[in-house]
N, CA, C and O of each residue as an XYZ file, in Angstrom:
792
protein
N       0.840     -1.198      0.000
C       0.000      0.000      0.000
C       0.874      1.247      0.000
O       1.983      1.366      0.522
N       0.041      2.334     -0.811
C       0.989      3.432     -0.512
C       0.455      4.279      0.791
O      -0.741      4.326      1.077
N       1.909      5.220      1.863
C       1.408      5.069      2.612
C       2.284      6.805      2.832
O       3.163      7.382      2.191
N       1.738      7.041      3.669
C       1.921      9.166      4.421
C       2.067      9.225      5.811
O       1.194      9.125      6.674
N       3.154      9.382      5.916
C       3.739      9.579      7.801
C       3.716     10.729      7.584
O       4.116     11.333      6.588
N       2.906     11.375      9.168
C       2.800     12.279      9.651
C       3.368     12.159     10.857
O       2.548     11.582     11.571
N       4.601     12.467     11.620
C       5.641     12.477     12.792
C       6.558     13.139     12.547
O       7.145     13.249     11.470
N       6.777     13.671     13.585
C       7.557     15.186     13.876
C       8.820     14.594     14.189
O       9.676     15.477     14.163
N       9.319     13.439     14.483
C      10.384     13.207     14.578
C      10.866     12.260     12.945
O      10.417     11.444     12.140
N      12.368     13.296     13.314
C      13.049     12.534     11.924
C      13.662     11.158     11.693
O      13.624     10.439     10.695
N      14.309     10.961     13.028
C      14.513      9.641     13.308
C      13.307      8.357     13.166
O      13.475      7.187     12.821
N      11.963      9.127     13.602
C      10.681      8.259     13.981
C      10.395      7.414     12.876
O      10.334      6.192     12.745
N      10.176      8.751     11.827
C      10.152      8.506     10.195
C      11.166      8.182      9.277
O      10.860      8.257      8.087
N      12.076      7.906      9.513
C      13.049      7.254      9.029
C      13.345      5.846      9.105
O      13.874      5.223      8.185
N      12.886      5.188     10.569
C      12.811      3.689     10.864
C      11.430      3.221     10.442
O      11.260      2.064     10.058
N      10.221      4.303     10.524
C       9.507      3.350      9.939
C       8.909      3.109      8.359
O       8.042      2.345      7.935
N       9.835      4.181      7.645
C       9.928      3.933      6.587
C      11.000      2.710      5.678
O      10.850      2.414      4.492
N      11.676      2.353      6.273
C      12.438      1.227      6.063
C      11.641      0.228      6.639
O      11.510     -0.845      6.051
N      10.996      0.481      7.899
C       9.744     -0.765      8.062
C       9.145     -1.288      7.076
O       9.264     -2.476      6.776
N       8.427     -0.449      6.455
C       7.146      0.264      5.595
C       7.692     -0.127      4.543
O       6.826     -0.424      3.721
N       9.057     -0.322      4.035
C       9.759     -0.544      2.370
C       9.911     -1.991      2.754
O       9.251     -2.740      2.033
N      10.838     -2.776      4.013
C      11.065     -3.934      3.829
C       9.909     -4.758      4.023
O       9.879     -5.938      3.672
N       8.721     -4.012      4.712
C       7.044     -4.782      4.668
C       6.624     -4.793      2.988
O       5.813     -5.644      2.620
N       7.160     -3.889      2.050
C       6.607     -4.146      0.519
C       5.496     -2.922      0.293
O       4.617     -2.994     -0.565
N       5.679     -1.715      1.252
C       4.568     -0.975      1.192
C       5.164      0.149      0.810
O       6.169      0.166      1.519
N       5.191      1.232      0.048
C       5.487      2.496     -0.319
C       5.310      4.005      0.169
O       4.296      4.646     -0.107
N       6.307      4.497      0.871
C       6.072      5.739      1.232
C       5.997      6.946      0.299
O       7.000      7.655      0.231
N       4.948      7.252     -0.411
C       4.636      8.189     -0.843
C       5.205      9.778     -0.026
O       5.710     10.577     -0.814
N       5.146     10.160      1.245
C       5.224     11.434      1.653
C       5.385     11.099      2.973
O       4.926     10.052      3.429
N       6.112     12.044      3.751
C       6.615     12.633      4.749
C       6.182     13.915      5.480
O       6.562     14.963      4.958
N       5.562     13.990      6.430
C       5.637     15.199      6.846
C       5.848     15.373      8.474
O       5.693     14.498      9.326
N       6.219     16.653      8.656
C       7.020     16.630     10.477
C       5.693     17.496     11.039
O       5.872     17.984     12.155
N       4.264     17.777     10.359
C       3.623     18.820     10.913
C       2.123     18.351     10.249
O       2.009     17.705      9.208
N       0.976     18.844     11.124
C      -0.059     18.072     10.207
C      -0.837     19.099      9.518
O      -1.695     18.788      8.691
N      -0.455     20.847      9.960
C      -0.514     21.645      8.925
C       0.022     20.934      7.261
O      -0.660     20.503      6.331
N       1.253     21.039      7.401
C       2.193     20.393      6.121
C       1.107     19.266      4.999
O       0.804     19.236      3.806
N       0.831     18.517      6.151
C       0.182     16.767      5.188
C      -1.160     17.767      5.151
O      -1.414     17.343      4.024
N      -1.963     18.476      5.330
C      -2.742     18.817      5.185
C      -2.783     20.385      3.858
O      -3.715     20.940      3.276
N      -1.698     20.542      3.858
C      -2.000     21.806      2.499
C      -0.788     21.204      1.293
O      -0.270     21.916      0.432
N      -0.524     19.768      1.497
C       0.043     18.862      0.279
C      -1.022     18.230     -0.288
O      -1.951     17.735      0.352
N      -0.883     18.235     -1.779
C      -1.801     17.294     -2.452
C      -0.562     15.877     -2.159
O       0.659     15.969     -2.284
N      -1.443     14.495     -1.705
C      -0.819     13.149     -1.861
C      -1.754     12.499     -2.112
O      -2.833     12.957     -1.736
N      -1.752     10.882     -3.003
C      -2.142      9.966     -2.860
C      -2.046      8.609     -2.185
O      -1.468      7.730     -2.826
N      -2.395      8.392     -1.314
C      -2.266      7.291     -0.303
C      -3.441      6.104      0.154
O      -4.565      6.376     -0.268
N      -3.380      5.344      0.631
C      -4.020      4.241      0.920
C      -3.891      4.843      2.321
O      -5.006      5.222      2.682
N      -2.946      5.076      3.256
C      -3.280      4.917      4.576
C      -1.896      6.034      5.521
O      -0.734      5.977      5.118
N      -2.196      6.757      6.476
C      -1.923      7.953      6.729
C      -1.319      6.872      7.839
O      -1.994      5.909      8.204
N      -0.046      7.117      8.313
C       0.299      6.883      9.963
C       0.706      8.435     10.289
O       1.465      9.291      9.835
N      -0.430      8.261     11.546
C      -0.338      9.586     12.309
C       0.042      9.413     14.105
O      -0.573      8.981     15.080
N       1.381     10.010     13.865
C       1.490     10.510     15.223
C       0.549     11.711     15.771
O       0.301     12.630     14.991
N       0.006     11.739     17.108
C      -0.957     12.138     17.929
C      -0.210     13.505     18.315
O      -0.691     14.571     17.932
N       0.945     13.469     19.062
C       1.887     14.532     19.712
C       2.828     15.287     18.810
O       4.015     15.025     18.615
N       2.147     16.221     18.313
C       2.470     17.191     16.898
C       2.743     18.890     17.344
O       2.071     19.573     18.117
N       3.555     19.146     16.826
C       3.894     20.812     16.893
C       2.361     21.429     16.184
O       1.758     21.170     15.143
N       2.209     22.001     16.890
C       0.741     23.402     16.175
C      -0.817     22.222     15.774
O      -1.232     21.520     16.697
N      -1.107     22.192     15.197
C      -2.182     21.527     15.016
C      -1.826     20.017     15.777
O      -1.125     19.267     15.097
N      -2.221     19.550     17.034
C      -2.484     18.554     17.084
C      -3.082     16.642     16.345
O      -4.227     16.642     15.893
N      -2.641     15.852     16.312
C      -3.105     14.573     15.445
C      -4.717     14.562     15.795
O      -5.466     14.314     14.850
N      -5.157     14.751     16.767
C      -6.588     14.210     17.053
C      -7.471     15.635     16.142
O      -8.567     15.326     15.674
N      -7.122     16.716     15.979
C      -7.557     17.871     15.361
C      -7.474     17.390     14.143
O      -8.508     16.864     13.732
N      -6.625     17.403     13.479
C      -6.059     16.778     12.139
C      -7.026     15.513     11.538
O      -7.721     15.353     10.534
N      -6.710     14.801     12.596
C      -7.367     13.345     12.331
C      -8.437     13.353     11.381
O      -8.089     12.663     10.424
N      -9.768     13.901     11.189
C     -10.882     14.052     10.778
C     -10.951     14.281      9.560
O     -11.740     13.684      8.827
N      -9.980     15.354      9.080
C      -9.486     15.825      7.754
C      -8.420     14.548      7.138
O      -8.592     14.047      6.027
N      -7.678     14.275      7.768
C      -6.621     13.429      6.754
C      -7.849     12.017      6.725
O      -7.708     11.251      5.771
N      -8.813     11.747      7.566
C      -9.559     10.666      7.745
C     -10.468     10.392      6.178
O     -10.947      9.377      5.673
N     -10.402     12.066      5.681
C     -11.468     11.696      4.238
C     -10.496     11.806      3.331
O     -10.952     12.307      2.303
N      -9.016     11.487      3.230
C      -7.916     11.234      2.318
C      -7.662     10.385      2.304
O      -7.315     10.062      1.168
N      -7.559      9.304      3.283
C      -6.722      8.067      3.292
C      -7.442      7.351      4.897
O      -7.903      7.940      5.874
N      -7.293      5.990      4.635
C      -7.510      5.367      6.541
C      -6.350      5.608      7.408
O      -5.208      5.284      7.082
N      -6.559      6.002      8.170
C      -5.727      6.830      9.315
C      -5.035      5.667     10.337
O      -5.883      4.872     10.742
N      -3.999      5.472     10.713
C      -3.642      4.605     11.607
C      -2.889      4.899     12.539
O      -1.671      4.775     12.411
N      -3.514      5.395     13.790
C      -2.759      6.314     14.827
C      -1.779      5.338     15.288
O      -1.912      4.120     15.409
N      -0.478      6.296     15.595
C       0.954      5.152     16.142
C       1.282      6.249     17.308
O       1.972      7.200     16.939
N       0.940      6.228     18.429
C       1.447      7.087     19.566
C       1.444      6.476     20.671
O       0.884      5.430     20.998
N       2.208      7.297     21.336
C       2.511      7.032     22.923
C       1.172      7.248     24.091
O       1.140      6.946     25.284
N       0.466      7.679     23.506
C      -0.493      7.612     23.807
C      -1.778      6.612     24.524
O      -2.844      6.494     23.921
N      -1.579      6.020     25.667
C      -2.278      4.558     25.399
C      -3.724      4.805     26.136
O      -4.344      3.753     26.297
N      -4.303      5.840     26.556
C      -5.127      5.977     27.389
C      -6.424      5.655     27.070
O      -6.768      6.046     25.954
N      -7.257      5.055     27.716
C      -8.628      4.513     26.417
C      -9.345      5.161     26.203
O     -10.234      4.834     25.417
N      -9.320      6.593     26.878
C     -10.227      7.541     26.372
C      -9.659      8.454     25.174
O     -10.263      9.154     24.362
N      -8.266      8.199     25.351
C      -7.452      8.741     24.116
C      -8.290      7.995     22.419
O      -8.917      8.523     21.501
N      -7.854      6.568     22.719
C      -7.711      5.838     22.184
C      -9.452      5.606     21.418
O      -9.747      5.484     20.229
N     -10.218      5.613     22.471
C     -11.510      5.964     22.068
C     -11.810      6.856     21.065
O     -12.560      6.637     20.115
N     -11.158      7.948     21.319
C     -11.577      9.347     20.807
C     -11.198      9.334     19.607
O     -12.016      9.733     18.777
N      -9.611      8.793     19.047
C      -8.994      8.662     17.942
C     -10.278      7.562     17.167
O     -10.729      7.930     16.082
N     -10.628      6.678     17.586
C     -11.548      5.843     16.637
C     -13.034      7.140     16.355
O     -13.457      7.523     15.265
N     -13.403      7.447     17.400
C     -14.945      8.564     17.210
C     -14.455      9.128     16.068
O     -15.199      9.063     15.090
N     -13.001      9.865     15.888
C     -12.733     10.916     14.456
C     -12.668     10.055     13.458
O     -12.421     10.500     12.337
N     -12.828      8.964     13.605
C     -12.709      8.546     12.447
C     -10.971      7.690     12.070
O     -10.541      7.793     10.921
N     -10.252      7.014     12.991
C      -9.076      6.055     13.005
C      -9.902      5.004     12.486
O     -11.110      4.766     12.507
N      -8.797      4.402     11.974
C      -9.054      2.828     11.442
C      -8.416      2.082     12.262
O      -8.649      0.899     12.512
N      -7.530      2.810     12.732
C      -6.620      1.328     13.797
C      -6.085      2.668     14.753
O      -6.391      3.860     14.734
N      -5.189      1.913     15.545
C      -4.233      2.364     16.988
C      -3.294      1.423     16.960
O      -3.355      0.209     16.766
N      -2.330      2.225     17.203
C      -1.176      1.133     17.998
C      -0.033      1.682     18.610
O       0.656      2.257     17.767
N       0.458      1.732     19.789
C       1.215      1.658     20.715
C       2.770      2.155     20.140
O       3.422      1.280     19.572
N       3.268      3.271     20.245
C       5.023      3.342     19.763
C       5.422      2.268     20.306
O       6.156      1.698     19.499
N       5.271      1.351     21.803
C       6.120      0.613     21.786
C       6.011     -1.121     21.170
O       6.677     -2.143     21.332
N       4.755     -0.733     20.389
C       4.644     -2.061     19.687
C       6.006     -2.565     18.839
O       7.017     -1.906     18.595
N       5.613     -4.320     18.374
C       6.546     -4.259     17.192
C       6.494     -4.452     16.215
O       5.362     -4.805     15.883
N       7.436     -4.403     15.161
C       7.289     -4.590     13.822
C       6.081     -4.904     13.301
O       5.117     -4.259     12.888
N       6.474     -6.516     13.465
C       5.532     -6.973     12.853
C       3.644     -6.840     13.293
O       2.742     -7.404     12.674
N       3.468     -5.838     14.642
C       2.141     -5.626     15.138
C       2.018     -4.238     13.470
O       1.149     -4.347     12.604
N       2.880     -3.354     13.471
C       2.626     -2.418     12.222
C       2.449     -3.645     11.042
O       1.290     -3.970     10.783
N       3.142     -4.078     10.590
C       2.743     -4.722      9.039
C       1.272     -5.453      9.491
O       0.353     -5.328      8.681
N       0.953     -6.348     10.975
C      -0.084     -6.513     10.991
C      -1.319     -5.609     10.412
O      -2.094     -5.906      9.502
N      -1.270     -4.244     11.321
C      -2.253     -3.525     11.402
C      -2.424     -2.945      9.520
O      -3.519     -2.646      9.046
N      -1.530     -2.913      8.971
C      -1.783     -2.501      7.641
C      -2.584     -3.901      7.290
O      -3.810     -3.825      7.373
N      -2.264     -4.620      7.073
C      -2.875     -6.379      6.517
C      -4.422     -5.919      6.965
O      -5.300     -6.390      6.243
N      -4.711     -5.362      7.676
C      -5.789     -5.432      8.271
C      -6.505     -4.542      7.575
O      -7.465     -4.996      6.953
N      -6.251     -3.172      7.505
C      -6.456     -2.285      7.192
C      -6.871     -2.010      5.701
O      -7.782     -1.337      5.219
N      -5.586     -2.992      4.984
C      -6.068     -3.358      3.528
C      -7.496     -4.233      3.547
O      -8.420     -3.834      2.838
N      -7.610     -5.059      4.113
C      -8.481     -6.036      4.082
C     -10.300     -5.388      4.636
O     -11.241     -6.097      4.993
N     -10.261     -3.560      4.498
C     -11.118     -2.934      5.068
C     -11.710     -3.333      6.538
O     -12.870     -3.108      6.881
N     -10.772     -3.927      7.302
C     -11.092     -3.782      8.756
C     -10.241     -2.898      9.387
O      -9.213     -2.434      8.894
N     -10.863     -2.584     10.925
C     -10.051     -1.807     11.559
C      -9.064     -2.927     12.897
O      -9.244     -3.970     13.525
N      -8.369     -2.220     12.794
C      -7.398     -2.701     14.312
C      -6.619     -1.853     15.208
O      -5.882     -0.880     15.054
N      -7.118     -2.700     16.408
C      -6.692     -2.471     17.569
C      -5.473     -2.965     18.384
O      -5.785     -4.088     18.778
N      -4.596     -2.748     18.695
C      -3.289     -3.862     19.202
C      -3.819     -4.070     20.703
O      -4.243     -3.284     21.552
N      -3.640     -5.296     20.677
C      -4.075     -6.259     21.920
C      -3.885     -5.630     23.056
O      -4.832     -5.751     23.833
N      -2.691     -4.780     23.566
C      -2.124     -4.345     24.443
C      -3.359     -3.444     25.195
O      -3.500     -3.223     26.398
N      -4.357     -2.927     23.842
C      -4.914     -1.750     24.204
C      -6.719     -2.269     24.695
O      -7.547     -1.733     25.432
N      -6.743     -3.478     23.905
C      -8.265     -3.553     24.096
C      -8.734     -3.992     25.285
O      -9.947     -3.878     25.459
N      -8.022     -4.508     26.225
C      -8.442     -4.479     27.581
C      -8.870     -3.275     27.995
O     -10.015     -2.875     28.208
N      -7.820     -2.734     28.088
C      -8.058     -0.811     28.545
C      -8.664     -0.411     27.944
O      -9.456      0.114     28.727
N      -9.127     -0.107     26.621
C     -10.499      0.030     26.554
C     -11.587     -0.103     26.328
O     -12.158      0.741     25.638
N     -12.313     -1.289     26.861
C     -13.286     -2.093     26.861
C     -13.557     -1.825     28.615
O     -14.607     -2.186     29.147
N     -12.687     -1.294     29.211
C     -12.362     -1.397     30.871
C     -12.665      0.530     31.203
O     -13.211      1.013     32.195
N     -12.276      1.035     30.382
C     -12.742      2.664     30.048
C     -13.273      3.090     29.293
O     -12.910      4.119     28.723
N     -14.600      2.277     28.951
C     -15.089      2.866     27.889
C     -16.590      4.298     28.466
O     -17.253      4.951     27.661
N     -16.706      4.380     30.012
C     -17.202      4.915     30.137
C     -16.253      6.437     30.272
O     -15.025      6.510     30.311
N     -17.220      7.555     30.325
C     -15.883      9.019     30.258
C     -15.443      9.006     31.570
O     -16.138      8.619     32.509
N     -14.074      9.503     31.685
C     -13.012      9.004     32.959
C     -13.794     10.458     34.039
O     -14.386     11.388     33.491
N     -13.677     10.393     35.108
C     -13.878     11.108     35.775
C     -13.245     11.871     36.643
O     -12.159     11.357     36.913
N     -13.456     13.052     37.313
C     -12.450     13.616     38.173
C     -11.037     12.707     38.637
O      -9.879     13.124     38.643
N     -11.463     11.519     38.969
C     -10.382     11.104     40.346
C      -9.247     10.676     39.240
O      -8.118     10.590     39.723
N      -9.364     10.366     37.710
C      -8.449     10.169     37.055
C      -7.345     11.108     36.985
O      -6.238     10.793     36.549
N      -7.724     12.547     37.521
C      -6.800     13.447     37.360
C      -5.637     13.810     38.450
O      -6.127     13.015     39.252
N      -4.534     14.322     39.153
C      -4.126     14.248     40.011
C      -4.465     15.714     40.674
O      -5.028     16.634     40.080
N      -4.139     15.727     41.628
C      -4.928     17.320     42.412
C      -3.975     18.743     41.837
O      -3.993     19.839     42.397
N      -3.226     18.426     40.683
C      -2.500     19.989     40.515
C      -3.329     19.747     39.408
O      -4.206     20.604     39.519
N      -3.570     19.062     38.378
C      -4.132     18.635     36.888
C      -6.113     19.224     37.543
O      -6.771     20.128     37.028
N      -6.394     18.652     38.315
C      -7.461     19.191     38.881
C      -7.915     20.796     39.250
O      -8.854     21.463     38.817
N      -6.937     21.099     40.150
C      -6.979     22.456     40.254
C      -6.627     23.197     38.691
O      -7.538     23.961     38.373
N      -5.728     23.139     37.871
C      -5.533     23.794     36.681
C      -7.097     24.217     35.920
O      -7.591     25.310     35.644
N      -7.705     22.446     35.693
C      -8.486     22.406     35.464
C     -10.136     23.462     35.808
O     -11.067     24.028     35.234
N      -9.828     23.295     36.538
C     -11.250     23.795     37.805
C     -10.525     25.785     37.374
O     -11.308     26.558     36.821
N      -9.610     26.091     37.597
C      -9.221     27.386     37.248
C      -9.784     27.748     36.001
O     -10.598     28.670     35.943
N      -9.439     27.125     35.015
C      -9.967     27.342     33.722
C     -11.090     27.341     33.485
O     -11.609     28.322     32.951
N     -11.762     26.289     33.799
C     -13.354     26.293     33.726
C     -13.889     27.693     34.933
O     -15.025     28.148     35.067
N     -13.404     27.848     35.213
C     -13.973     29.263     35.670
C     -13.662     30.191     35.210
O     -13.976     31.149     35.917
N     -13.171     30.458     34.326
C     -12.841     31.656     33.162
C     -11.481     32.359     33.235
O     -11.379     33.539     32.898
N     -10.496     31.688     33.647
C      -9.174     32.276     33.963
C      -8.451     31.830     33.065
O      -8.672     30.681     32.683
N      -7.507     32.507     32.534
C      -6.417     32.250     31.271
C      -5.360     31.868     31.742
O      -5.185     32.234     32.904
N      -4.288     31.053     31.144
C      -3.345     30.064     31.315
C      -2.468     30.963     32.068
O      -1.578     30.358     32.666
N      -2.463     32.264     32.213
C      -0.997     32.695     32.855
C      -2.008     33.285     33.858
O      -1.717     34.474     33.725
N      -2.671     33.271     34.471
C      -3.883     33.442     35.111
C      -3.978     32.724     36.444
O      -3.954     33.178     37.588
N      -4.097     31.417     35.971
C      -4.231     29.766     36.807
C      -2.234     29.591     37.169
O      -1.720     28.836     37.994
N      -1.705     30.316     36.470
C      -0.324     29.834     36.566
C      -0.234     30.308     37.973
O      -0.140     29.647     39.008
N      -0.300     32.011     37.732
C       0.056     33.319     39.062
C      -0.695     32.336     40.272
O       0.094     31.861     41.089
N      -1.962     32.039     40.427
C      -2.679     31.493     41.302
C      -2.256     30.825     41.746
O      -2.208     30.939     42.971
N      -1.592     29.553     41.072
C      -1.146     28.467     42.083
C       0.145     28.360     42.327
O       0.599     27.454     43.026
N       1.044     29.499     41.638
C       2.297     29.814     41.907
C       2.995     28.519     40.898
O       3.498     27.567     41.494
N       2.999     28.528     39.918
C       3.782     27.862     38.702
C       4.057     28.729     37.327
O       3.281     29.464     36.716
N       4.864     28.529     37.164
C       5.131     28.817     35.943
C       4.400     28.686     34.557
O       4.407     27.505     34.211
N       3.851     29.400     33.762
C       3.058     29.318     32.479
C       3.566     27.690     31.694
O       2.627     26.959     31.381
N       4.479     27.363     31.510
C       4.975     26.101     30.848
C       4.583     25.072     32.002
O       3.836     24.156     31.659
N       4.951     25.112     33.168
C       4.382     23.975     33.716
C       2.894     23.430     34.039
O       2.587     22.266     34.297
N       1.909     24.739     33.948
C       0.424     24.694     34.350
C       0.134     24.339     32.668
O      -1.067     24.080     32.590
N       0.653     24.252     31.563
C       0.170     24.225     30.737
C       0.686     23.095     30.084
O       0.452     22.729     28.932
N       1.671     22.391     31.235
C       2.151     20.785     30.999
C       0.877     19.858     31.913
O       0.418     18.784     31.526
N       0.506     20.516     33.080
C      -0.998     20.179     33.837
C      -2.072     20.311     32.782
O      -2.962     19.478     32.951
N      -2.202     20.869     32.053
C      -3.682     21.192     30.919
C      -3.616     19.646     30.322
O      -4.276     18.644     30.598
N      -2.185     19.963     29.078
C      -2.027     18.949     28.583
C      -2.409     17.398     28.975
O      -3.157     16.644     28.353
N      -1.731     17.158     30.105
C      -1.769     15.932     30.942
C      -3.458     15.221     30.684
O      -3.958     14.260     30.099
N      -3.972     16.579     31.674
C      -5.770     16.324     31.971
C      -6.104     16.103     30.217
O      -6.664     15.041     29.944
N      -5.819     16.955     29.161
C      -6.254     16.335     27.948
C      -6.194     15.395     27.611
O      -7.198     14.788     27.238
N      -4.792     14.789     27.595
C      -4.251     13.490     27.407
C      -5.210     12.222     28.489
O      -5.662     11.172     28.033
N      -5.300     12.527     29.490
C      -5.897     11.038     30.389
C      -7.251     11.398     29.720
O      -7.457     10.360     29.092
N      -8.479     12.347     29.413
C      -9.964     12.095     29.312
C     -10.016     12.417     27.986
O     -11.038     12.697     27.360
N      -8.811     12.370     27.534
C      -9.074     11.677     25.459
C      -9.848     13.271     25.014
O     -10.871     13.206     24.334
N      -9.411     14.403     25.351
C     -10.040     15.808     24.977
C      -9.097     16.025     23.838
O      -8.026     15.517     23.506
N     -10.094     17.223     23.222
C      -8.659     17.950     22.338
C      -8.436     18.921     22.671
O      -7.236     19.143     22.509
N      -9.230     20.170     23.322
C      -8.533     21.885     23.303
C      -9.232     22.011     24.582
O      -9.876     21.124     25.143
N      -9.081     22.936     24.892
C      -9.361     23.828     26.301
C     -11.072     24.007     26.649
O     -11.621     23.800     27.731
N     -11.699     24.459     25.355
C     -13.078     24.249     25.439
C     -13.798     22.999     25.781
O     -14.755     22.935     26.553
N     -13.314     22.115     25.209
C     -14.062     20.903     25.669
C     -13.523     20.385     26.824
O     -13.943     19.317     27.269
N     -12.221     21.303     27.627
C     -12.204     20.877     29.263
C     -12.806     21.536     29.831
O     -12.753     21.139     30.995
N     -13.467     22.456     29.750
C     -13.721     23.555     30.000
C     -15.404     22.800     29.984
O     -16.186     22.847     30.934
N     -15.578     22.357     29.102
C     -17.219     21.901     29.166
C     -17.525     20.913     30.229
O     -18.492     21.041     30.981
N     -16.288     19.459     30.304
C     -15.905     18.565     30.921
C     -16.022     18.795     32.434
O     -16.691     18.119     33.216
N     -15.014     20.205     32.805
C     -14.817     20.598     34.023
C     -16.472     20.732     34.501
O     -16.788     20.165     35.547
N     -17.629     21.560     33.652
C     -18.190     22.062     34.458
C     -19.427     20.780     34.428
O     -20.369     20.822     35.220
N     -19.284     19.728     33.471
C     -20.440     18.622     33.663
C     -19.761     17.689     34.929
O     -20.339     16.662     35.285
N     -18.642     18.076     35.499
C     -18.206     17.163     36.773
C     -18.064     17.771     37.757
O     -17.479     17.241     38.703
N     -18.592     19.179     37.853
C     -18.821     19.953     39.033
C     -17.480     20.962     39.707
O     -17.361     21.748     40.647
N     -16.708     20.481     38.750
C     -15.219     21.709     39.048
C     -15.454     22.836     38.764
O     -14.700     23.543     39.432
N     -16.247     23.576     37.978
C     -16.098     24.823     38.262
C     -16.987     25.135     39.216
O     -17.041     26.282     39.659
């Protein structure tokens, strides 16, 4: 199949394009940004998208590269509400950076064959989280950040308040995105106030 990495690392895309050639599959395109794969014309069978992207996020992205090609998220990412969320936009598969080889040539086999896949590692976890995670998933600084924001305070705002630094309260945002499978601030912000934090 021909195939479009989207990963910001050069090294990332470099091993798994020699994956991807000695599996018999063709890398059409490269890109380190999902702005980039998104204002390139390509033809592809199937997009591997890293999730953890400079400026436009993979799960933002996702939806759009989803009506170009079947999408096959490869991130560090393992959380099942993550993992959930990537299938809602529209993923065909998931799988684990620390999978191996041969779980990637799997998940393409699959993928050709118009099914989707999941790597084993993950479907416990989420079949086990498939309901939305709740407060206690978060830890009490990821909480408080949280609960700040949903009350209408801006990132350097919630920082002054709890006495952190703008980069670290906004490594707390991240986090809380990452465990309840969100994408931007608004929909924590909605999250926060259907669980009673603000």
């Amino acid at each position: 199949m021909r195939v479009v990495l989207v990963e910001d690392h050069h090294l990332v895309r470099k091993g798994l394009s020699l994956l991807l050639e000695e599996g018999g599959h063709q890398v059409v395109a490269e890109f380190a940004s999902a702005e980039e794969a998104l204002a390139t014309p390509w033809e592809a069978e199937v997009v591997l998208l890293d999730l953890n992207l400079p400026g436009m996020g993979g799960l933002e992205a996702l939806p759009h590269l989803a009506q170009r090609a079947k999408v096959l998220v490869v991130s560090m990412h393992n959380e099942p509400a993550y993992v959930a969320r990537a299938f809602a936009l529209g993923a065909r598969g998931y799988l684990p950076k620390d999978a191996l080889d041969q779980d990637l040539l799997e998940a393409l086999a699959r993928l050709s064959q118009g099914l989707r896949y999941l790597h084993p590692s993950l479907t416990e976890a989420l079949l086990e989280g498939q309901a939305e995670p709740g407060p206690e998933v978060l830890s009490e600084r990821e909480r408080a950040v949280v609960a700040l924001l949903a009350q209408g305070y801006t990132l350097s705002q919630v920082a002054e308040r709890l006495g952190l630094s703008v980069k670290t309260a906004s490594t707390y945002k991240q986090r809380a995105l990452n465990k309840l499978g969100l994408m931007d601030t608004p929909e924590l912000v909605r999250w926060a106030r259907e669980h009673g934090l603000a």
